[in-house]
HTML snippet that shows the backbone in 3Dmol.js (N, CA, C, O; Angstrom):
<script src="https://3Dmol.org/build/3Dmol-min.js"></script>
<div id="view" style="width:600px;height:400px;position:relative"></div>
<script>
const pdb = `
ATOM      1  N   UNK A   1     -12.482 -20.345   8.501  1.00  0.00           N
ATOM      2  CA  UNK A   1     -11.679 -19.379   7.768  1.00  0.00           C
ATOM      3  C   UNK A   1     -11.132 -18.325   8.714  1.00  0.00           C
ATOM      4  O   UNK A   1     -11.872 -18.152   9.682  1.00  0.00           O
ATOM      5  N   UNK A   2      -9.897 -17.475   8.696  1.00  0.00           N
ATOM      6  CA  UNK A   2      -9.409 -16.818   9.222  1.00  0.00           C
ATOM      7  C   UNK A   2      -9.471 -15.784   8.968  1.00  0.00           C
ATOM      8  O   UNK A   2      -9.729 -15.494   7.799  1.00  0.00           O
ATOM      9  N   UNK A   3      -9.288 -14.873   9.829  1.00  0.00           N
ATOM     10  CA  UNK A   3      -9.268 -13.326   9.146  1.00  0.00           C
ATOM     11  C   UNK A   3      -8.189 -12.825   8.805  1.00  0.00           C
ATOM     12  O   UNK A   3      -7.235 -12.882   9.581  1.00  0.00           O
ATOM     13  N   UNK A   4      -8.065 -12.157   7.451  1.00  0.00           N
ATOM     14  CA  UNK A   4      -6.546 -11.490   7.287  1.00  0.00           C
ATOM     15  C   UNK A   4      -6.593 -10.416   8.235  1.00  0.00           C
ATOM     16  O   UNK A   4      -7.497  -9.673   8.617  1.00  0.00           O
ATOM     17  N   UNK A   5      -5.281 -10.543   8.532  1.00  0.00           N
ATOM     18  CA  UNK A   5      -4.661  -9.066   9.882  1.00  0.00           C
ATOM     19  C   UNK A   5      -4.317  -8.272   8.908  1.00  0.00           C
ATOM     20  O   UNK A   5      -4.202  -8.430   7.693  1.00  0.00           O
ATOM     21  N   UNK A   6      -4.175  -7.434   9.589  1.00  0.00           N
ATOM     22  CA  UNK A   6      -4.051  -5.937   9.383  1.00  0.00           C
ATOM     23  C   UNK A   6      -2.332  -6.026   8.395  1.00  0.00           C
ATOM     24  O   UNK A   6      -2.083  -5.446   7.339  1.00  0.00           O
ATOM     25  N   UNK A   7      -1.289  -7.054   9.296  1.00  0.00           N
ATOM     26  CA  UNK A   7      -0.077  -6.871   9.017  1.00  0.00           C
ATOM     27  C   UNK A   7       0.197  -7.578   7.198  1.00  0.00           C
ATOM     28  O   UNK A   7       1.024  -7.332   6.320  1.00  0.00           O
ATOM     29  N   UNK A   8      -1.161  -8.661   7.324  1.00  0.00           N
ATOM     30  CA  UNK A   8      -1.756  -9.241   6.013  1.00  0.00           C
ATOM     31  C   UNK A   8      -1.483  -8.284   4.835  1.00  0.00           C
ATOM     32  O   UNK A   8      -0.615  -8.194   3.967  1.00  0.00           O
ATOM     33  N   UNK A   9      -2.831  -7.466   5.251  1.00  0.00           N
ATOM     34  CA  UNK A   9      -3.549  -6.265   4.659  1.00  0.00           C
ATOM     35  C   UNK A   9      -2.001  -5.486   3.809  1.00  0.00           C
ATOM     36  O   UNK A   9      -1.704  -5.535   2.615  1.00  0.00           O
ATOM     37  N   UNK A  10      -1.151  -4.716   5.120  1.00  0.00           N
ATOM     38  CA  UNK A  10      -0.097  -4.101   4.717  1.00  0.00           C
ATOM     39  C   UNK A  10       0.802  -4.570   3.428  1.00  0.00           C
ATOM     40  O   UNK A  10       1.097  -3.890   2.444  1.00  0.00           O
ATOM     41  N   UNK A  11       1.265  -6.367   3.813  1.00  0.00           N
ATOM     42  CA  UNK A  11       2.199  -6.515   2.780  1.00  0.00           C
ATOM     43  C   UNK A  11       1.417  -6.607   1.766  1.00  0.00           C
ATOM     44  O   UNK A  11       2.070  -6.162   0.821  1.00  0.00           O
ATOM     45  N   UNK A  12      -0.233  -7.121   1.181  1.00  0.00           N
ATOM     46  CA  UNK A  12      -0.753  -7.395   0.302  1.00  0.00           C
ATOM     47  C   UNK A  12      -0.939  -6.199  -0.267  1.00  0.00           C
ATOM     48  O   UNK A  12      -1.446  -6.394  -1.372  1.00  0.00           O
ATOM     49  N   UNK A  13      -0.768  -4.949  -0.045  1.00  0.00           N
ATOM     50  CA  UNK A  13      -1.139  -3.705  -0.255  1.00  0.00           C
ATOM     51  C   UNK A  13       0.379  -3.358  -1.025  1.00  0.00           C
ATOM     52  O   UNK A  13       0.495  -2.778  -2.105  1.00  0.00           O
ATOM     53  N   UNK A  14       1.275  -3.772  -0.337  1.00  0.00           N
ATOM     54  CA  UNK A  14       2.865  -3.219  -1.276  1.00  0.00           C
ATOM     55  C   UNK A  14       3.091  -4.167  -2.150  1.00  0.00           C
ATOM     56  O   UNK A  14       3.713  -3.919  -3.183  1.00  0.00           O
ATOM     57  N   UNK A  15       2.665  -5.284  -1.893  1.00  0.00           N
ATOM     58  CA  UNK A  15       3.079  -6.144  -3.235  1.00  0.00           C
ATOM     59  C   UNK A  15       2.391  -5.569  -4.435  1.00  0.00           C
ATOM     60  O   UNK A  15       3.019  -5.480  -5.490  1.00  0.00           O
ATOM     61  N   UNK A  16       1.081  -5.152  -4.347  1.00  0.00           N
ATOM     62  CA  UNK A  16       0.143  -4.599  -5.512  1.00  0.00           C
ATOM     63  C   UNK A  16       0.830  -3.498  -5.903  1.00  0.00           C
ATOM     64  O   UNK A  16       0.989  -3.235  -7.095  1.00  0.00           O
ATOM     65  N   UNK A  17       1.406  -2.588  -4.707  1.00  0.00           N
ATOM     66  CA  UNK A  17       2.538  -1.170  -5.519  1.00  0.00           C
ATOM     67  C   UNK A  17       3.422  -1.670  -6.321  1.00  0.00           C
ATOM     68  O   UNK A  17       3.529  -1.193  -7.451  1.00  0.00           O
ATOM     69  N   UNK A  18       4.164  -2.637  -5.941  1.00  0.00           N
ATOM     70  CA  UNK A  18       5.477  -3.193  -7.073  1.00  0.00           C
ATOM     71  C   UNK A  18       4.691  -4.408  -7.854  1.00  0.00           C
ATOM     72  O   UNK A  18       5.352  -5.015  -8.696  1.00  0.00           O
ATOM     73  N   UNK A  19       3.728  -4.690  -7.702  1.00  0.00           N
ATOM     74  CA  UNK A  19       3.048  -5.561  -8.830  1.00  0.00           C
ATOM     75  C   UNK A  19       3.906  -7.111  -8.961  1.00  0.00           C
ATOM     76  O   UNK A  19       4.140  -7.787  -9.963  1.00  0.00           O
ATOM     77  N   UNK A  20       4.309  -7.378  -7.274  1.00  0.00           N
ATOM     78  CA  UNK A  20       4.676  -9.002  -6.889  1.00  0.00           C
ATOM     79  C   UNK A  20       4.106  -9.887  -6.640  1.00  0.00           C
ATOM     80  O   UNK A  20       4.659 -10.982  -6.538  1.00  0.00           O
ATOM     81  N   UNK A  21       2.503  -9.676  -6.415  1.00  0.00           N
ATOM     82  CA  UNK A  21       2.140 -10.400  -5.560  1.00  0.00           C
ATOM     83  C   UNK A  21       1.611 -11.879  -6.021  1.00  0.00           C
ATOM     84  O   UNK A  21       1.170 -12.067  -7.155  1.00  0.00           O
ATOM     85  N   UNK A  22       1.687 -12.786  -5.152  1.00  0.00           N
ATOM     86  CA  UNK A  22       1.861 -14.185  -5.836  1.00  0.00           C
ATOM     87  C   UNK A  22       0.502 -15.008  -5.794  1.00  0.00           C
ATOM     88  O   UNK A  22      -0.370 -14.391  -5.183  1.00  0.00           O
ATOM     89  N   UNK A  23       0.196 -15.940  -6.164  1.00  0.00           N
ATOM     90  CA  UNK A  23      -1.497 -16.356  -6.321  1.00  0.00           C
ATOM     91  C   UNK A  23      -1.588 -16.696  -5.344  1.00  0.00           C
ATOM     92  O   UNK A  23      -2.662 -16.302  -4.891  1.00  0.00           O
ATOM     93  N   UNK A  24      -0.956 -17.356  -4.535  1.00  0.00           N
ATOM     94  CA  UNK A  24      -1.503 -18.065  -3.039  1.00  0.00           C
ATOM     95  C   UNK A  24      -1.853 -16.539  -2.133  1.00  0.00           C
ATOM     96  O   UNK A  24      -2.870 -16.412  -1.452  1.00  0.00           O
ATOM     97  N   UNK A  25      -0.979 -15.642  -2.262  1.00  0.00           N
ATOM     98  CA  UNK A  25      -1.813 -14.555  -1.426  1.00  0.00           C
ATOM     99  C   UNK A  25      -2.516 -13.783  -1.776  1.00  0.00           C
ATOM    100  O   UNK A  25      -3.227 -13.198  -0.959  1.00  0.00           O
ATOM    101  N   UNK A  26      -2.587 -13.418  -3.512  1.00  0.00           N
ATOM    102  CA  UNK A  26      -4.000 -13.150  -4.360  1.00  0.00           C
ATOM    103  C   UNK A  26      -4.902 -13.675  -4.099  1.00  0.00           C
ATOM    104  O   UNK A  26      -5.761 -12.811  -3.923  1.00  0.00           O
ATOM    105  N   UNK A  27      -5.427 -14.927  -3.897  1.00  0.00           N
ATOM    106  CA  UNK A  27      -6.287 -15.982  -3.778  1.00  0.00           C
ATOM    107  C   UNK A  27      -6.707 -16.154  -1.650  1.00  0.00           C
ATOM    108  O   UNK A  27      -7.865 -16.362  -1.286  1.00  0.00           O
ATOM    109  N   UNK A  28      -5.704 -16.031  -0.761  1.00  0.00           N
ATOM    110  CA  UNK A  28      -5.946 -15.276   0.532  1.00  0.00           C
ATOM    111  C   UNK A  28      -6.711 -13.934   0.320  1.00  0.00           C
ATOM    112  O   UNK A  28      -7.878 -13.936   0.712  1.00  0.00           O
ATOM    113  N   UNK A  29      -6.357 -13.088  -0.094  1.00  0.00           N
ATOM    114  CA  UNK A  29      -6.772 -12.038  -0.209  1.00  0.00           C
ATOM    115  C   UNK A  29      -8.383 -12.023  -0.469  1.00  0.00           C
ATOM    116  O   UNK A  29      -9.336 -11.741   0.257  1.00  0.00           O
ATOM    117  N   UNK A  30      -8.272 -12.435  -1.774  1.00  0.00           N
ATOM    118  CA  UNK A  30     -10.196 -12.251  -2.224  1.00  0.00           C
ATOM    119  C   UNK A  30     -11.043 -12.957  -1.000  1.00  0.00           C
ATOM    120  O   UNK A  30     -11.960 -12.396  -0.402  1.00  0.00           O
ATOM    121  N   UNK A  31     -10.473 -14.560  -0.683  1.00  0.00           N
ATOM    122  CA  UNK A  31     -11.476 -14.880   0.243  1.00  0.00           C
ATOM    123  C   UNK A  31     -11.261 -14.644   1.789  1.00  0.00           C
ATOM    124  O   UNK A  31     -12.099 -15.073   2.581  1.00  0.00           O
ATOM    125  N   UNK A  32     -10.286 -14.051   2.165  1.00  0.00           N
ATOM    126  CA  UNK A  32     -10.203 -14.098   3.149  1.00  0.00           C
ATOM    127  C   UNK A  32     -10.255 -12.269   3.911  1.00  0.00           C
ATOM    128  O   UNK A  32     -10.563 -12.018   5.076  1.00  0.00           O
ATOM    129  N   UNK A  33      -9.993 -11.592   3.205  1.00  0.00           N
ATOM    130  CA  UNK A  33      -9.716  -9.808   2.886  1.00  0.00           C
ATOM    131  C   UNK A  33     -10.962  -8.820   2.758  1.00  0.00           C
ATOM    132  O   UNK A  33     -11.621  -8.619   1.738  1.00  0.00           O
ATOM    133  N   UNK A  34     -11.127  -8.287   3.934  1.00  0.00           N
ATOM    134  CA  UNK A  34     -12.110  -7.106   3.357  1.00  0.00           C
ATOM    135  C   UNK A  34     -11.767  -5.760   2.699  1.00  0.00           C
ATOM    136  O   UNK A  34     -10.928  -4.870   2.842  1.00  0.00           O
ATOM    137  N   UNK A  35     -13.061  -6.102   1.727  1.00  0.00           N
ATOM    138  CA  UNK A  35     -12.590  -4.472   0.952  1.00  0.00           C
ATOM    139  C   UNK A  35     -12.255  -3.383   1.530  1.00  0.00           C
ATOM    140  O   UNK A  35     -11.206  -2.760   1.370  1.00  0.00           O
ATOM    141  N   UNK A  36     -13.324  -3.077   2.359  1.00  0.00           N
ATOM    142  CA  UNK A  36     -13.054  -1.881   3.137  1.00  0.00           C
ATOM    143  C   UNK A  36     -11.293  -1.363   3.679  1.00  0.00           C
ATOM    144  O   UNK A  36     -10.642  -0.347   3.433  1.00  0.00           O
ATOM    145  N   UNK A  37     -10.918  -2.862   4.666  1.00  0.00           N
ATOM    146  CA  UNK A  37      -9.446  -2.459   5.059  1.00  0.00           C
ATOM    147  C   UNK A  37      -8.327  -2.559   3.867  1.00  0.00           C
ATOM    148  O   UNK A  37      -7.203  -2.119   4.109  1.00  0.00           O
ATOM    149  N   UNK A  38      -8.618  -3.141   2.555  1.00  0.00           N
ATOM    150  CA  UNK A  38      -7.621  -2.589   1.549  1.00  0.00           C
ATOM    151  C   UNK A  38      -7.707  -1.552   1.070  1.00  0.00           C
ATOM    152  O   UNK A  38      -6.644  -1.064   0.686  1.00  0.00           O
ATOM    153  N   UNK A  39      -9.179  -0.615   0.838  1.00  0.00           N
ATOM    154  CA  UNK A  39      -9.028   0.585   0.652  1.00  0.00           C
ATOM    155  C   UNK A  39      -8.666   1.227   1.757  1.00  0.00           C
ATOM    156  O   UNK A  39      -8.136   2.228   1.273  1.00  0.00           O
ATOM    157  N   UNK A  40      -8.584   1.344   2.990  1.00  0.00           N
ATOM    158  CA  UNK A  40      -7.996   2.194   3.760  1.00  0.00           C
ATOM    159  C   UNK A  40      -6.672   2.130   3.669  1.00  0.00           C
ATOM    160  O   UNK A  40      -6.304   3.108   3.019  1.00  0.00           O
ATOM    161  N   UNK A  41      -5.647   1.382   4.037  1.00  0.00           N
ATOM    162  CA  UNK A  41      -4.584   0.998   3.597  1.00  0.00           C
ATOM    163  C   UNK A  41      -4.051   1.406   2.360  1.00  0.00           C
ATOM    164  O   UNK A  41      -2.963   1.969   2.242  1.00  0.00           O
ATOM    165  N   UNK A  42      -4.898   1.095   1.340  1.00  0.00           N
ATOM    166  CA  UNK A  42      -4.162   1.505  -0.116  1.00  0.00           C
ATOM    167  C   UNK A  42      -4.267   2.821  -0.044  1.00  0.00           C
ATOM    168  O   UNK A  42      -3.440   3.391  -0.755  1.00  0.00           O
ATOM    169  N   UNK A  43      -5.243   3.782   0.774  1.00  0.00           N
ATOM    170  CA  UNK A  43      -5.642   5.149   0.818  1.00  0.00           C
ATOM    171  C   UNK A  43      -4.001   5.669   1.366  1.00  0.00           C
ATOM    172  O   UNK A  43      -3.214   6.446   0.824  1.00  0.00           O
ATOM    173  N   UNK A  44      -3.898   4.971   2.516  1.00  0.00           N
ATOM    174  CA  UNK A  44      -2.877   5.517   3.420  1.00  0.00           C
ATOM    175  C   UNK A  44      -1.328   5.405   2.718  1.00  0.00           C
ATOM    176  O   UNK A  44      -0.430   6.240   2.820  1.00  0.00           O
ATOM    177  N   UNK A  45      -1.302   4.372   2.123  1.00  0.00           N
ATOM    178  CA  UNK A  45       0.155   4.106   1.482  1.00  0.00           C
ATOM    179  C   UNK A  45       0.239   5.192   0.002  1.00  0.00           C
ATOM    180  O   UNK A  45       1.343   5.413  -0.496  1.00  0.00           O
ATOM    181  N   UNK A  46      -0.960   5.774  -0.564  1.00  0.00           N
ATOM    182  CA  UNK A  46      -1.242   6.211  -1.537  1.00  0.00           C
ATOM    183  C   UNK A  46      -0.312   7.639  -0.685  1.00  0.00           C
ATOM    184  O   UNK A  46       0.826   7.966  -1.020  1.00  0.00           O
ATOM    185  N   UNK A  47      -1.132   8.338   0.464  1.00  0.00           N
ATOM    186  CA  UNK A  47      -0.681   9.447   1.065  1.00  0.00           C
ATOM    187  C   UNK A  47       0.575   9.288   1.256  1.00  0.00           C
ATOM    188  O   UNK A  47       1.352  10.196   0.965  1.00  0.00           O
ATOM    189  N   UNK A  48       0.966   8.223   1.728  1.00  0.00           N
ATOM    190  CA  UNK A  48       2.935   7.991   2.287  1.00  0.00           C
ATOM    191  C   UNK A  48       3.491   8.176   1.187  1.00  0.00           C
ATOM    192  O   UNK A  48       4.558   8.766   1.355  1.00  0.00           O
ATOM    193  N   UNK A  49       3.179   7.848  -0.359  1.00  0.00           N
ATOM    194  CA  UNK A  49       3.996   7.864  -1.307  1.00  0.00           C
ATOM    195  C   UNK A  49       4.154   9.274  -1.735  1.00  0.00           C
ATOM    196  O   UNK A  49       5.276   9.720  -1.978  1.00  0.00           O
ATOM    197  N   UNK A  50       2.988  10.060  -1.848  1.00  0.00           N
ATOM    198  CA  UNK A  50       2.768  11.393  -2.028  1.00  0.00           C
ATOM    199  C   UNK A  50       3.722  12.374  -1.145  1.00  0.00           C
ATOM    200  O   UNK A  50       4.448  13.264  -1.588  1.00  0.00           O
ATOM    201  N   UNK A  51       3.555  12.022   0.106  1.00  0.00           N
ATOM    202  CA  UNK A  51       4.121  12.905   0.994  1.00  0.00           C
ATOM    203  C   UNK A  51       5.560  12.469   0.590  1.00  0.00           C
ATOM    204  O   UNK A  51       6.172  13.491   0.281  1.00  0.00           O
ATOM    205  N   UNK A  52       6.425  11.263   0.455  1.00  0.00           N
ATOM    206  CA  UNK A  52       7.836  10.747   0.568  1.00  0.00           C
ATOM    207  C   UNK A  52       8.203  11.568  -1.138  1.00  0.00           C
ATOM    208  O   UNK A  52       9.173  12.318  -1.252  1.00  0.00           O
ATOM    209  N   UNK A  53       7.421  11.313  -2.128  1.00  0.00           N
ATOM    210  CA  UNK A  53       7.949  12.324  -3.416  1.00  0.00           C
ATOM    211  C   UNK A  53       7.921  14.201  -3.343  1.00  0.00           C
ATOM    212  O   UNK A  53       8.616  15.055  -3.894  1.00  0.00           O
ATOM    213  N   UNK A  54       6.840  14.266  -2.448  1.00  0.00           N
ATOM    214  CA  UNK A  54       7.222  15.895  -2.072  1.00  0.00           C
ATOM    215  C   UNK A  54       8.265  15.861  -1.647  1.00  0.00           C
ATOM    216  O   UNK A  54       9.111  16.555  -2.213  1.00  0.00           O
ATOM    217  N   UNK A  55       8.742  14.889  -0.249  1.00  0.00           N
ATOM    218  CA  UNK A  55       9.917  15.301   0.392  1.00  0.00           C
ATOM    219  C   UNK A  55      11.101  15.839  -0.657  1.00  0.00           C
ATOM    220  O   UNK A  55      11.659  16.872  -1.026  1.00  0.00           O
ATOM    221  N   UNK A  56      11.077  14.232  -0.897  1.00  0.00           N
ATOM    222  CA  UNK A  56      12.524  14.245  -1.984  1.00  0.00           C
ATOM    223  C   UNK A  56      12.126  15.107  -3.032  1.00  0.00           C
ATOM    224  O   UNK A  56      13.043  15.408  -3.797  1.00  0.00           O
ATOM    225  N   UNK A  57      10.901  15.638  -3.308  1.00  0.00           N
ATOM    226  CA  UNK A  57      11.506  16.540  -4.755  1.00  0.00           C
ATOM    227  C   UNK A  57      11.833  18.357  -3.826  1.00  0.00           C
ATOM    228  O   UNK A  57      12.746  19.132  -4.110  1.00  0.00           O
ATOM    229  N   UNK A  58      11.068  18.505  -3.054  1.00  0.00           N
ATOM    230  CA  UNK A  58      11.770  19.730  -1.994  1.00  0.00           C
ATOM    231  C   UNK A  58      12.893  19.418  -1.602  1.00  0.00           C
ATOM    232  O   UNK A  58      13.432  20.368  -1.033  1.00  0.00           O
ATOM    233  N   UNK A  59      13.671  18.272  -1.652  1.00  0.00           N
ATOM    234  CA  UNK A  59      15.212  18.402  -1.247  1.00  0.00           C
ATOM    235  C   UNK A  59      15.837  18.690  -2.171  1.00  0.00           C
ATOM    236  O   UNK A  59      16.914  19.242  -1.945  1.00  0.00           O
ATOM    237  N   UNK A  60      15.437  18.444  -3.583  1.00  0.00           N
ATOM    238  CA  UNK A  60      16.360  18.013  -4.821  1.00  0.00           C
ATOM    239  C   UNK A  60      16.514  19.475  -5.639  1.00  0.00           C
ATOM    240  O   UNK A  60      17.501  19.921  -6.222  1.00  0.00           O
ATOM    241  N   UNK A  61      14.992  20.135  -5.442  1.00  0.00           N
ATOM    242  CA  UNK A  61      14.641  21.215  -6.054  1.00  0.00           C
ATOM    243  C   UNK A  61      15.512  22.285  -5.182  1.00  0.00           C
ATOM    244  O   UNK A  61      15.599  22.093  -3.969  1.00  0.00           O
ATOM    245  N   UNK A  62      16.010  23.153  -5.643  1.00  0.00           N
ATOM    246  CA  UNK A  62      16.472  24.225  -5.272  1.00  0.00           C
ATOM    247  C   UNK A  62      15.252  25.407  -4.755  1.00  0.00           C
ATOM    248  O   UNK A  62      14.486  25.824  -5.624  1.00  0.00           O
ATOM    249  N   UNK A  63      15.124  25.863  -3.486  1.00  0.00           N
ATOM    250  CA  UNK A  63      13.611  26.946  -3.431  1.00  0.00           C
ATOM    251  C   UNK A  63      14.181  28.392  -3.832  1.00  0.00           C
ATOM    252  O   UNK A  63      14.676  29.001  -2.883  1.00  0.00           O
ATOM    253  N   UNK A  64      14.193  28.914  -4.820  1.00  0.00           N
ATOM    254  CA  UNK A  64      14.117  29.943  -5.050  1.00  0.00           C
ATOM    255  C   UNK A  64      13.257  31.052  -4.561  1.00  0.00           C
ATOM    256  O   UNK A  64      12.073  30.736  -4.446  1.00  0.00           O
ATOM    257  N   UNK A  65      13.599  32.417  -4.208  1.00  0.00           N
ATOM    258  CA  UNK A  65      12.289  33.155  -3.647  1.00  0.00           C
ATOM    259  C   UNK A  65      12.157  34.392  -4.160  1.00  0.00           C
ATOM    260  O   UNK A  65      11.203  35.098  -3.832  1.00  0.00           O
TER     261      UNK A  65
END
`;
const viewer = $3Dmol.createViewer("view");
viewer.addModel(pdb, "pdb");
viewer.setStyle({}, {cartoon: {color: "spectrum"}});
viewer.zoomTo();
viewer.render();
</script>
């Protein structure tokens, strides 16, 4: 058995954000995927999304003072 990479990890992590992901790499995933590096990953993409909606809502929002 092989180990899923990291680059694995990444797309299996955005397919679950848009809710694409297909059984052959659902089914990679469970047996081949450690928990640990999908929660880090999902941790990190969780922060990228957070930080990318602050951006854009501080651009959109007018700052009043």
């Amino acid at each position: 058995m092989m180990q899923s990479t990291l680059k694995d990890t990444f797309k299996s992590v955005a397919a679950a954000f848009f809710g694409v992901q297909n059984e052959r790499s659902r089914q990679r995933d469970f047996s081949q995927g450690k928990l640990s590096h999908f929660i880090i990953v999902g941790l990190i993409c969780v922060l990228i999304f957070i930080g990318a909606l602050a951006a854009i809502v501080s651009l959109v929002v007018p700052s009043s003072l």
